[in-house]
N, C-alpha and C positions, 0 to 999 in steps of 0.2 A: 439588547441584542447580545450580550456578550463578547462584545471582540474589542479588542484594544490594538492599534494602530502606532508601532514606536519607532523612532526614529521620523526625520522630516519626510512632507509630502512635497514631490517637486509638482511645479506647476502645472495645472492643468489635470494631474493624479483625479480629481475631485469628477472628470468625467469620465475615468476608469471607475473607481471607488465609489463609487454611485452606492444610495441604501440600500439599493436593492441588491447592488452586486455583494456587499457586504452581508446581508442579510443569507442570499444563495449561499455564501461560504457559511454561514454560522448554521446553516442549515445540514450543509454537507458534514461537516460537523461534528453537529448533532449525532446524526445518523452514522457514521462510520468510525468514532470515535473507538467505541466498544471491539469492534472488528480489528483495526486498526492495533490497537494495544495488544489485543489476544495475539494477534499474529507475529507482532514484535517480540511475545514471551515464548511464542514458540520457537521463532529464530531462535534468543539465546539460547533455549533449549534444546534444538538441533546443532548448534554451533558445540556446546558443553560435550553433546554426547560425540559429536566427530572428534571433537580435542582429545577425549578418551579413547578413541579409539576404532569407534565403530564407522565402516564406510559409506559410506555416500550409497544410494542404490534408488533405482525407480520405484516408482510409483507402483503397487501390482497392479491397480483396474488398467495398466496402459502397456500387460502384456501381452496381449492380444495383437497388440498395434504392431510391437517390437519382434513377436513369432511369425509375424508374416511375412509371405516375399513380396520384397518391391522390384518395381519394374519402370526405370524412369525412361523416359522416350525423348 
């Protein structure tokens, strides 16, 4: 499976931590690993470029949302 468990297991852990639940995470994982990293390089990447200078701004696909009137009731 690939997973390593450190530190003590208190009592009864064993029917949380079940194979299968273990299995589920090394699953999740698997799969998201890749995502997960990219997304952290972008952080520091956006974090680097605020540091220098550049500000913060929305999203453009979500000006549409932001040119509209709202009308709360």
């Amino acid at each position: 499976m690939g997973i390593e468990i450190h530190g003590p297991l208190e009592d009864r852990f064993d029917e949380i931590l079940t194979e299968e639940a273990v299995a589920f995470v090394a699953d999740l994982h698997r799969t998201f690993e890749p995502l997960r990293r990219r997304l952290l390089a972008e952080r520091v990447e956006r974090q680097r470029r605020i540091d220098a200078g550049e500000d913060p701004d929305f999203l453009a696909e979500t000006k549409t949302i932001r040119q509209a009137d709202w009308r709360v009731a």
